[in-house]
C-alpha positions, 0 to 999 in steps of 0.5 A: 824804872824811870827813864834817866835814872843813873844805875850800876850794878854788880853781881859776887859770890862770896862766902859767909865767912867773907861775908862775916869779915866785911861785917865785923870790920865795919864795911857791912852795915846793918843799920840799926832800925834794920836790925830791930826787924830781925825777929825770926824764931829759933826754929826758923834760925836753925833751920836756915843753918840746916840749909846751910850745911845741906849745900842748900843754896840760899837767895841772894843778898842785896846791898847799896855801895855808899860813897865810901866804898862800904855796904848797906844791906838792903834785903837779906837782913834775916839771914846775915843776921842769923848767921852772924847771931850763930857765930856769935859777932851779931852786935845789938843795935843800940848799944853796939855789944855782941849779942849772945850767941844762939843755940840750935834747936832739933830740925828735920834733917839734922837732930843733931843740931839739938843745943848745937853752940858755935864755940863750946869754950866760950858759951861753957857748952859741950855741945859744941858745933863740930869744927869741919860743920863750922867750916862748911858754913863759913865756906857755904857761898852767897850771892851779892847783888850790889847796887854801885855808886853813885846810882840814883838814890830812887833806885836804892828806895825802889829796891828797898821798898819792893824787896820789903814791903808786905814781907813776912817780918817787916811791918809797914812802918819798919820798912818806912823807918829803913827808908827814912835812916836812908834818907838821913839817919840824924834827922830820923832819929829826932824824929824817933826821940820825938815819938818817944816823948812822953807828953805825946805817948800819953795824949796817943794812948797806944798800947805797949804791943801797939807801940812795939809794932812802931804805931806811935812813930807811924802817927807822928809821921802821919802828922808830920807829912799831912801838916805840911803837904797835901794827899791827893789821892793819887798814891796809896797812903802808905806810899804817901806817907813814905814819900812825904817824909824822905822829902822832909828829912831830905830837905832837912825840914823835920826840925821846924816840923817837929816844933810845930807837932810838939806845940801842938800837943803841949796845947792840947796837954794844957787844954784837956790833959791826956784825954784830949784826943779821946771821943767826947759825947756828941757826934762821934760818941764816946771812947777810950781809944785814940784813932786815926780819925783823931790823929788827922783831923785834931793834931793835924789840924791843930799843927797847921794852924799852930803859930795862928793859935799861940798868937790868941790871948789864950790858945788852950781855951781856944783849943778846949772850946773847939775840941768840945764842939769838934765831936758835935760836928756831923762832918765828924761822924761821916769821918769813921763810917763803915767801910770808908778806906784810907784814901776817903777818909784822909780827904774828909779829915785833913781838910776839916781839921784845918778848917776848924782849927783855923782861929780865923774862921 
């Protein structure tokens, strides 16, 4: 932790149900770009509420005191929400309606949790859990480990990244995501509609897997910090690229960012329609997959010289001419060489983009 950093912290145990409450009555938030992380399997699900009713004692749970007094849970999102998911008080993240209950499966210690239900009326179920099992888990004790306001908001991305990064259900991008609605969710989410515009998903061309693992926010974001701010080498870029856009969003600048990327690909639609991005003959080959080499050194360099470009009496040909020549370019084969990381090939294609996209040059 740096030096001057203004931190308070606090330690409680609480029960679930004292958990559950603060939840249910809003003073608990489990954000929703949190929430979509939540993805445990039902085996993994039951076997926590198995913990549960072995007096099993569970990690501690961490969350941030806002100025309001209420709570944003950091870490611990797995295990609230199978617990809240269990109880049947779990909302969906984008609508706000109750999530369906879950049903138990068989564990190791407890076959009787086999269709298990929290509320046999409600779920019109038999196999209802037995009231005292009910109140074993609503009086099972957690610990809550609470960042207090008004600690500097560093600490709160510190703790957030170091207690997230490289988790088991969390990829990296969902954790960026938990960093940017902490940084300011209305700005995140312009940034998430801009992603999901369809003129971009197209001229990306990414998988629905690779969009469900967040690819298409990943790249947008990638455009975003790398048009305006440069890498220099000294952070990994994954730490970069969450850096960069906490102070774009902090400083509220994703707008005027945003109009830059969406010009950027209405050129490149307009030029060469959806197979813009795609490996032409020449240099770099030929392909149907839009990689991170196209991403930083075509829309990226497209971006940064965007204004200068709509100025040309006809920016698509401009743009058609230069993509065409682009992958006859030896810069461009050195960009995808084997076994250059992350951090030598950015240097490589950011620079050169800006360049050969500069209608200055």
């Amino acid at each position: 932790m740096t030096a001057g950093r203004k931190v308070s912290t606090d330690s409680i145990t609480m029960s679930f149900g004292e958990v559950a409450n603060y939840y249910k009555e809003g003073d608990l938030n489990i954000n929703p770009e949190f929430q979509r992380a939540f993805r445990w399997s039902v085996q993994k699900k039951s076997n926590l509420i198995e913990s549960l009713l072995l007096s099993i004692p569970l990690p501690s749970i961490f969350v941030f005191e806002d100025k309001g007094g209420k709570w944003e849970l950091v870490d611990g999102l797995q295990r609230l929400s199978t617990v809240f998911e269990f109880m049947g008080i779990l909302r969906e993240p984008e609508s706000d309606e109750l999530r369906a209950p879950s049903r138990l499966v068989s564990t190791k210690y407890l076959n009787g949790l086999e269709g298990a239900v929290w509320n046999g009326a409600e779920q019109e179920d038999n196999n209802q859990l037995p009231v005292s099992l009910q109140r074993k888990i609503r009086t099972s004790r957690l610990q809550v480990e609470i960042l207090r306001y008004p600690s500097d908001t560093d600490t709160k991305y510190d703790l957030f990244q170091r207690l997230n990064r490289g988790g088991e259900t969390a990829n990296a991008q969902e954790v960026r995501n938990c960093l940017c609605v902490m940084a300011n969710s209305e700005g995140f989410s312009e940034v998430k509609a801009a992603a999901n515009d369809s003129k971009f998903l197209e001229l990306v061309r990414l998988t629905d897997t690779a969009v469900e693992q967040q690819r298409h926010l990943e790249w947008l974001m990638r455009i975003m910090v790398h048009s305006k701010i440069d890498y220099d080498g000294r952070l990994d870029v994954e730490n970069f690229i969450d850096n960069g856009m906490r102070d774009i969003l902090e400083k509220e600048q994703q707008n005027s960012i945003l109009n830059d990327v969406k010009r950027t690909f209405e050129l490149l639609a307009v030029a060469s329609g959806d197979v813009a991005l795609l490996p032409s003959l020449g240099a770099g080959g030929s392909g149907n997959r839009v990689s991170l080499r196209q991403i930083e050194a075509i829309a990226v360099g497209i971006s940064r010289n965007v204004s200068q470009i709509n100025e040309l009496q006809d920016p698509a040909s401009f743009i058609s001419r230069r993509l065409i020549d682009f992958w006859k370019q030896p810069e461009v084969e050195k960009m995808s060489a084997a076994g250059l990381s992350p951090t030598q090939r950015i240097p490589r294609t950011v620079p050169f983009g800006a360049t050969w996209f500069d209608p200055s040059k």
